[in-house]
N, C-alpha and C positions, 0 to 999 in steps of 0.2 A: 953368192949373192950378197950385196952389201948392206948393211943393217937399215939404210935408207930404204933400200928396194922390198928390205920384208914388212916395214913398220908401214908402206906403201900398198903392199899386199893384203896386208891385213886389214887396212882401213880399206881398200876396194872391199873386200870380203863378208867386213861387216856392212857396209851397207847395202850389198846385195841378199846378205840375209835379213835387214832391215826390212830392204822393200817386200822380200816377198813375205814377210811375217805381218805386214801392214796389207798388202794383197791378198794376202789366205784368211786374212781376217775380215777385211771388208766380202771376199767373196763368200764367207758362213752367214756375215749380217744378212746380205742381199738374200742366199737363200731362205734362210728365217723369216726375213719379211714378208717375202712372195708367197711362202706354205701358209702365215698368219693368214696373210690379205687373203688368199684363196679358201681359205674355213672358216673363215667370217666374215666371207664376202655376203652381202646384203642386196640381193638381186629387188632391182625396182622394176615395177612393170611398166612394158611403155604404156599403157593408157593412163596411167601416174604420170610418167615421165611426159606426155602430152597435154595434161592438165597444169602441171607448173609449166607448161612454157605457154601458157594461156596464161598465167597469173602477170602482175606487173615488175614484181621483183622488187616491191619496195622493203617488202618484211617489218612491216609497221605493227603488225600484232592487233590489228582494228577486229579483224576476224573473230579472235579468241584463241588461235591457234598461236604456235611458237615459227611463225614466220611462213610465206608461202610453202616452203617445203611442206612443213609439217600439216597446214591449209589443203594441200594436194592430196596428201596421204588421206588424210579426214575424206574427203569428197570421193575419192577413191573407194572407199570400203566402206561410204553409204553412210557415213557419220555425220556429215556437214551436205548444206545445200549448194547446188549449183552456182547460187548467185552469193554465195555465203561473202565474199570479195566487195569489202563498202568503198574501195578504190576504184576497183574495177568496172564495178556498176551495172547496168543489164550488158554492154556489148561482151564484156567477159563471161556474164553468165549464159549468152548465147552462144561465146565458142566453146566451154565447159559444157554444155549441155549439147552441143552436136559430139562432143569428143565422148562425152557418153552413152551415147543414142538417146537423149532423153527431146521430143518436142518441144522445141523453146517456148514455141505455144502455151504450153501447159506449164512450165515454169511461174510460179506467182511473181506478182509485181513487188519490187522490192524496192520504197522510197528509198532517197540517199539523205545523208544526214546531217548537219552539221552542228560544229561544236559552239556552243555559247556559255557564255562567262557571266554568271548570275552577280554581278556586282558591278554597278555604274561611276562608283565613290571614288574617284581622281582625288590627286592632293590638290585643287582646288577646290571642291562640294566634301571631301572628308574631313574630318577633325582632326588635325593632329598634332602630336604629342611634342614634347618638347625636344626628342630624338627626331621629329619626321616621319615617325610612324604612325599611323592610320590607329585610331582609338577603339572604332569598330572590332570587335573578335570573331564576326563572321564574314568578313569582305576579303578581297584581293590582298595579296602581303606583298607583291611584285616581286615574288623572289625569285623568277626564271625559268621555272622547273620546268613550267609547258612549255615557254618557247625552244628550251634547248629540248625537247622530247621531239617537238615537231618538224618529222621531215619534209616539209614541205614549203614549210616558212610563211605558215599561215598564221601564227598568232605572237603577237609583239607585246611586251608593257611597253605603255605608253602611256606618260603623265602617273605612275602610279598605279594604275590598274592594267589586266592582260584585256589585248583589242583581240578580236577574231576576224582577220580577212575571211569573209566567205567567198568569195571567188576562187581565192585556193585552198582551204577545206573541202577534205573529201571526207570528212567522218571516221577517221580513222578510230578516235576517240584515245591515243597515246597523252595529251594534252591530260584530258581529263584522269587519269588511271595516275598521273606523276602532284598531280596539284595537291597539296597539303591540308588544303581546306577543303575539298569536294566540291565547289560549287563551279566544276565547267559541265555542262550536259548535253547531251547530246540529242537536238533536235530537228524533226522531221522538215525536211529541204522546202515542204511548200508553205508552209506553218513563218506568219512574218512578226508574230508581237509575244512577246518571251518577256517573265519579271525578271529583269535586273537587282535582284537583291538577294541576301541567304539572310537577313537577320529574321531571328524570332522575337525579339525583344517587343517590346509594347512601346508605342507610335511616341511616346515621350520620350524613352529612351533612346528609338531612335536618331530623331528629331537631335540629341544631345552630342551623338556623332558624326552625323550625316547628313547634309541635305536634298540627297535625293533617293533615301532608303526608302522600303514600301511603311505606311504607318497601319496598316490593316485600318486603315478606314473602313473598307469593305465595298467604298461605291463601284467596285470593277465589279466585282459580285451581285450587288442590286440592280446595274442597269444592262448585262449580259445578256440578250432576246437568246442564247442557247443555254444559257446555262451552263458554259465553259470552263468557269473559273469559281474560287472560289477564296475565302480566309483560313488558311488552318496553321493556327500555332502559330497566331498573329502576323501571318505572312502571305501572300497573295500566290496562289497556285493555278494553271491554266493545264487543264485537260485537252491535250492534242488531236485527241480523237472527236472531241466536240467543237473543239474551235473551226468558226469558219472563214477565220480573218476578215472581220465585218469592221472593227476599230474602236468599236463602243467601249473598250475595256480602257484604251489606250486615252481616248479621248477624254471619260470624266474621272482619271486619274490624277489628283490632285498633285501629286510632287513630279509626276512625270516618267517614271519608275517603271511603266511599260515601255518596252522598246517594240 
């Protein structure tokens, strides 16, 4: 044989022990895997597994849960309510609760919610700074945070402060949980007149910032027939479970500041 044919044999040679040292290896990985995957395999029960394919699948986190899965599991093992889903709303908590055996009947009613932005102050009606910055230190900063949090594409800045579509609001309440300031909240769907403002500040100061922040004058509070509302900590608070959306609040509010 000619020194060509052996340097030829041996390069066949080695790469057929190549392959199969790259195949006897990939076949130990494969086994390893499979033994792993099979003893810490994590069996879900179907009535789990038929509660998440009731849910929407958005994984919003409005729940309280770390995403429908985990929302499934909760409800599953008696943690979480049927209707626990503020996406979902009652028709999901009615397939959740057949998938349970549970009376939809008897399931409580569960309002839906949406999200509002306690601050009316636009770079038109705010004060601002010789930056463009809004002078207020308790209003909107428009810096994004909700909108990009929001799957849904329900809440915009706009002019400076963040807007809330309520048509596409579902309450998930992600908006609010990312906003830097605290002041998006999360209100009851039939509820129509919400203060637009977070300042505490005293009606002079604000006046100084703002022109359409609350001054706790306090007349929402003196001409409320329920007694809904109130001033506390110079700032105008309405009680949801008392309001009856009658308008008196709205209407002898002087700067306008009820929406």
């Amino acid at each position: 044989m000619s020194v060509t044919g052996i340097v030829l044999a041996i390069s066949v040679q080695n790469v057929i022990y190549a392959t199969l040292m790259v195949g006897g290896v990939g076949l130990v990985i494969g086994l390893l895997l499979g033994v792993t995957g099979h003893i810490f395999r994590v069996d879900v029960d179907e009535k789990q597994q038929a509660i998440r394919a009731c849910l929407p699948g958005n994984n919003c986190g409005g729940c309280g849960y770390p995403g429908c899965d985990g929302l499934a599991e909760a409800i599953f093992k008696g943690e979480a309510p049927v209707n626990a889903c503020p996406v979902g709303g009652a028709a999901v908590a009615a397939k959740i609760a057949e998938v349970m055996g549970v009376d939809a009947a008897e399931v409580p009613a569960s309002e839906g919610k949406k999200a509002f932005v306690k601050c009316k102050g636009d770079n038109d009606t705010a004060v601002l700074n010789e930056k463009g910055r809004k002078i207020c230190q308790y209003g909107c900063i428009a810096c994004g945070l909700c909108e990009k949090a929001c799957a849904f594409d329900a809440i915009h800045v706009v002019n400076g402060v963040a807007v809330v579509d309520r048509e596409k609001c579902v309450g998930c309440g992600a908006c609010a949980a990312k906003c830097p300031k605290k002041i998006i909240e999360l209100v009851p769907e039939s509820k129509e007149h919400m203060v637009a403002c977070s300042n505490h500040d005293t009606g002079k100061e604000v006046r100084a910032v703002c022109k359409v922040g609350c001054i706790a004058c306090g007349m929402c509070a003196k001409n409320c027939p329920e007694g809904a509302i109130a001033v506390e900590d110079n700032l105008a608070v309405i009680d949801y479970e008392k309001c009856t959306n009658c308008g008196t609040c709205k209407e002898k509010c002087p700067v306008k500041v009820i929406r």
